[in-house]
N, C-alpha and C positions, 0 to 999 in steps of 0.2 A: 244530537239535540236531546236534553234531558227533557223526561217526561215524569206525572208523577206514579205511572206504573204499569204493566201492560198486561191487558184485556183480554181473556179468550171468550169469543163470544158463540156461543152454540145454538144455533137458529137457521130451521132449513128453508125459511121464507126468504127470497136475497131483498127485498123491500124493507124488511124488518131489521135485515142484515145491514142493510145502507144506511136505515134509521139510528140504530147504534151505533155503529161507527162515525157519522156524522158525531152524533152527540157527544160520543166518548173525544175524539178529536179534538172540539171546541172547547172539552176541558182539559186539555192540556197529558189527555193519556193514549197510549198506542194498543189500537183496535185489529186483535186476529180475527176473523169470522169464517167457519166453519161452519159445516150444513148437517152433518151424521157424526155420530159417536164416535166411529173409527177411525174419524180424521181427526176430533179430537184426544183421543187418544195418544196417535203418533204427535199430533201439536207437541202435547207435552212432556210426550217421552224425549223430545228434540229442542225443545225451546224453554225457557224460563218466563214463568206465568206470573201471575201474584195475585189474578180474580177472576174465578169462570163463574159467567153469568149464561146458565143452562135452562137453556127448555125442558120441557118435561115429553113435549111429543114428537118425537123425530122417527123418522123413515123405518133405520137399521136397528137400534136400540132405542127405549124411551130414558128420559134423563134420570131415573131410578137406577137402572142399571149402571147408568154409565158414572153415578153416583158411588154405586157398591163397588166395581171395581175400581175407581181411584180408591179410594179409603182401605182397599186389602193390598194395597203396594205401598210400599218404607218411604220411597223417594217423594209421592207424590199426595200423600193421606193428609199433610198439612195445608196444602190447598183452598183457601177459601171457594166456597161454591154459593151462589147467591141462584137460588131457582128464579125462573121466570115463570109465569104459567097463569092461565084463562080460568084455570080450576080454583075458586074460591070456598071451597069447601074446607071443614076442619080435616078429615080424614087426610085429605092430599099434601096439607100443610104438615100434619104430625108424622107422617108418613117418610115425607122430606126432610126432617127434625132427626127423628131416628136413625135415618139411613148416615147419618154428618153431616148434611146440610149448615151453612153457618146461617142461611139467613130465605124468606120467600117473597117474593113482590108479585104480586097479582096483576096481572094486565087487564087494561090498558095503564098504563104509570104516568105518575110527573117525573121528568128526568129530575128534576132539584132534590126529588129524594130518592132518585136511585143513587145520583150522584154522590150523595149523603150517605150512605148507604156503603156505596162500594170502598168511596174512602175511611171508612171507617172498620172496614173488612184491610185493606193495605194495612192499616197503621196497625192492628192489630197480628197482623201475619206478619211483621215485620219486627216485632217487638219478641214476637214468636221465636222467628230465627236467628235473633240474635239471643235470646232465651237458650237458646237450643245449642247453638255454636258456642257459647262459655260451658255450659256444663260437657260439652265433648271435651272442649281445651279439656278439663280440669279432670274430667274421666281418666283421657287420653294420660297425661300426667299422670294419676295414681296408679294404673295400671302398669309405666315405666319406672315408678319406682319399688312399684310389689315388685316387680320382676327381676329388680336389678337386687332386690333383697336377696331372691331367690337364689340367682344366680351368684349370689356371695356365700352364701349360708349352703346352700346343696346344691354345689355345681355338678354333679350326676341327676340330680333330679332337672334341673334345668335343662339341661341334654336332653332328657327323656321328654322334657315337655314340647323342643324343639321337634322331636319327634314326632310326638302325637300331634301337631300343628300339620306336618306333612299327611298325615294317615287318613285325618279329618278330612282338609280341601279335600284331599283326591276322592273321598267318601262321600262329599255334599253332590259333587259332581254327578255322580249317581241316583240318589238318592234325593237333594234339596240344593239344587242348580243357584237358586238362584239368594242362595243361605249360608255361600262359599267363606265367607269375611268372620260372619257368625261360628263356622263350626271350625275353623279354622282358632280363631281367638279359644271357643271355648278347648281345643287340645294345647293351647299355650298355656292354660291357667287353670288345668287341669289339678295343678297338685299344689294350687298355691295356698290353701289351705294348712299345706305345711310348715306354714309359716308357723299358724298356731298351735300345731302339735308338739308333742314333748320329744325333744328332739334326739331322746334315747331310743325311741320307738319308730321313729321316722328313719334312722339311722340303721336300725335291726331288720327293719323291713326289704330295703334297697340294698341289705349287703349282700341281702339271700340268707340269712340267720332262721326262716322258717321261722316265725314268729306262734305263740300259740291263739287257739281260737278268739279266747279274748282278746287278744294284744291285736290279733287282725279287727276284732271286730271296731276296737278303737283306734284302731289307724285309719279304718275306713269313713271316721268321722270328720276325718281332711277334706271330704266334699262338703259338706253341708257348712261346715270354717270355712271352705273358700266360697261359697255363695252367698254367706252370711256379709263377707268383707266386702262383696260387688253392689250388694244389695241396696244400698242408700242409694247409688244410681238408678235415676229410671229408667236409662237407656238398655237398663242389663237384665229388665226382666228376663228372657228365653235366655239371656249365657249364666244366669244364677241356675237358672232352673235345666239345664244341661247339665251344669257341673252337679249339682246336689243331687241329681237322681244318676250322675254314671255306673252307683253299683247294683242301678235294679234292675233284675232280667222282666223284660216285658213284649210280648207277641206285637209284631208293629203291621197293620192294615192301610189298608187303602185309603179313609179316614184319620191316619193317625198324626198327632199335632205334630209342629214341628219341631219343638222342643221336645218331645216322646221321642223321634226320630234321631237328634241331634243327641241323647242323653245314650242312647243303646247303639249307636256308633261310636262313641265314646266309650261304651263298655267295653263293644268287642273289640277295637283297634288297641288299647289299654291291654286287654288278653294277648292278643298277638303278638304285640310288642315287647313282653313281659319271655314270650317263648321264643319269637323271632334271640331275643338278645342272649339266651342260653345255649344259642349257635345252632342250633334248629334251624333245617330250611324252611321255607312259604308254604311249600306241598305238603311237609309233613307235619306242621304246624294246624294248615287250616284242615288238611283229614282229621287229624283228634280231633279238634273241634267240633266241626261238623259231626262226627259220630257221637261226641256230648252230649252238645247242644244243638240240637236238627232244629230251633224255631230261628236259630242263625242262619241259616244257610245262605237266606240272600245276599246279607251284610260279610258275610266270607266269601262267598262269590266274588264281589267286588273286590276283595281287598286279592281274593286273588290274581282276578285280573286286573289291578292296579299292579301287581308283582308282575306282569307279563307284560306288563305297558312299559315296565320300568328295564330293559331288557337293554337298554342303549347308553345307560350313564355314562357320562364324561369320566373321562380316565385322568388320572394326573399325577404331579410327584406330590408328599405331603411330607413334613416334619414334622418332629414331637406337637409342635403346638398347633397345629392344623388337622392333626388326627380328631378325630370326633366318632361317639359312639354311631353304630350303624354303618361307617362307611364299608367299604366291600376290598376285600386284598384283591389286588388285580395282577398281581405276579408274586410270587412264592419269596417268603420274608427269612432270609438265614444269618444266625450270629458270627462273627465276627475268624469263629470257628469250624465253622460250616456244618453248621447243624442245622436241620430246618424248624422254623423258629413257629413264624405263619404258612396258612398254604394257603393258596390262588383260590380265590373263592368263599372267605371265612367272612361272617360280619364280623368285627369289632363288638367287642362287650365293653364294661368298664372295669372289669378283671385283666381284658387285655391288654388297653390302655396301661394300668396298674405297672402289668409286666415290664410294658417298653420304658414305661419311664425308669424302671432300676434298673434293666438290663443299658437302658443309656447311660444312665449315672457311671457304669464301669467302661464302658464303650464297649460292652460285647454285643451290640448289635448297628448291623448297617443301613442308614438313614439318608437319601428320606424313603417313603416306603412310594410304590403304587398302589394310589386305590384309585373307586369309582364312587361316585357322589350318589346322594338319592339316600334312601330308606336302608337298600341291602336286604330287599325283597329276592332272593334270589330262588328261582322256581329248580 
């Protein structure tokens, strides 16, 4: 049965609770009723809402709080919330105003104008999501075609972005559980800035050419280009602001945003990868490091035991065109003359790569190779 939209109603009176539901019914919408916050809560982490009409004084939490935490979660901060409350005071209403409140009705009410009220909170929230859901499409899209630019123009750097995408997740996990998507994107779109740098410099940089201080310092102007290019999306506040600060060392606390967080995992996983691909192992990778840079050490910790998680990668056969930088040689690689070419155990660089591909052009080397999947963390 269509309705025109459903109710979460938070009131720990069940009389009051009866009262609304009745009424909401009669108009034709679908009435939850809940009695404390944390059943609220779970409602909506499990159900689809479209208007909480909250109490202000309940048992476990009062409707302030239960206010402030939906509004600091992604999924649920659009939410209309319509307070209910006995307090007709200015303070209590500004109060509920600030916190995101869309709207306060004082009790005892006429239902004709809650009713009023409420549907004008739906049609609003709904006008919202669909707000919302075109500029994703269109996000979504730009970001498929920056990428696909990428990946035409500096298919090595593409790699390495695919890379840093894996180093991120496993780093949020740690670190910002529940920011996986976010820091994941921002190691995809890390270098996509490169779009608009001069692509003599972009090119000197990734060959290993040792660029000089200048020439690094305006390579490194590839982040603040690529947050410049996200930036007209609102949805990209924190993945702008990720990517434009990945080359600043900053001390991260207990307190610290999560875009601070997300920008200096980005730093260090970028460092590692950078030494990881020079065929350097994990261990002796994050020990310089750490000896460096001692305000890293948590964020190396991790990444080294994400190296020690990763201890089980899938083995497989690959050919020329399935090789990708990072994967791991999983049996010893020799040419056609029996020399040994790779050994059991190497990551893959884009030098290597480089190799196999002229060494196949003559056919001195025997294809396809073994390796194991994943990063090529190897401890």
């Amino acid at each position: 049965m269509h309705t025109n939209g459903k109710i979460l109603v938070v009131e720990d009176l069940p009389e009051k609770q009866l009262i609304l539901s009745e009424m909401l019914s009669n108009a034709n919408y679908s009435a939850h009723c809940v009695s404390n916050g944390n059943a609220a809560l779970h409602t909506l982490e499990n159900e689809s809402i479209d208007v909480i009409l909250l109490d202000i004084n309940l048992p476990d939490m009062d409707g302030y709080s239960i206010c402030r935490k939906l509004k600091s979660k992604n999924h649920l901060k659009d939410i209309p919330i319509i307070f209910l409350s006995a307090q007709h005071d200015t303070e209590s209403k500004v109060k509920a105003f600030e916190l995101g409140g869309n709207d306060y009705v004082t009790k005892p009410f006429k239902f004709d104008e809650l009713k009023a009220r409420v549907a004008v909170q739906i049609e609003n929230y709904k006008r919202r999501i669909a707000e919302l859901d075109n500029r994703s499409q269109n996000f979504n899209t730009t970001l498929k075609l920056l990428l696909e630019c990428l990946k035409i123009s500096y298919p090595r750097i593409y790699g390495r972005s695919l890379r840093l995408k894996i180093y991120m997740e496993d780093l949020a996990k740690h670190f910002a559980p529940d920011h996986q998507e976010l820091f994941g994107l921002a190691g995809l779109l890390a270098y996509i800035g490169c779009l608009s740098s001069p692509r003599d410099l972009v090119e000197k940089t990734f060959n290993q050419l040792k660029p000089g201080k200048e020439e690094k310092i305006e390579f490194q102007k590839h982040a603040e280009k690529g947050a410049e290019m996200l930036s007209r999306f609102p949805q990209s506040n924190h993945l702008s602001a990720i990517i434009s600060n990945q080359y600043r060392s900053k001390y991260l606390f207990d307190d610290s945003t999560i875009t601070e967080i997300g920008s200096q995992c980005l730093r260090v996983a970028r460092q590692v990868d950078d030494q990881v691909l020079t065929g350097k192992n994990i261990k002796q990778v994050v020990r310089e490091l750490r000896r460096n840079q001692p305000n890293d050490r948590p964020l190396l910790s991790a990444i080294r035991k994400i190296a020690l998680e990763q201890t089980e990668d899938q083995v497989f056969e690959a050919g020329l065109r399935e090789l990708s930088i990072g994967m791991v040689i999983a049996k010893d690689v020799h040419t056609t003359d029996g020399i040994l070419f790779l050994q059991n155990g190497h990551n893959l660089t884009e030098i290597d790569i480089e190799r196999i591909k002229r060494f196949s052009l003559h056919n001195r080397i025997k294809l396809p190779f073994v390796v194991k999947t994943g990063l090529g963390l190897q401890c």
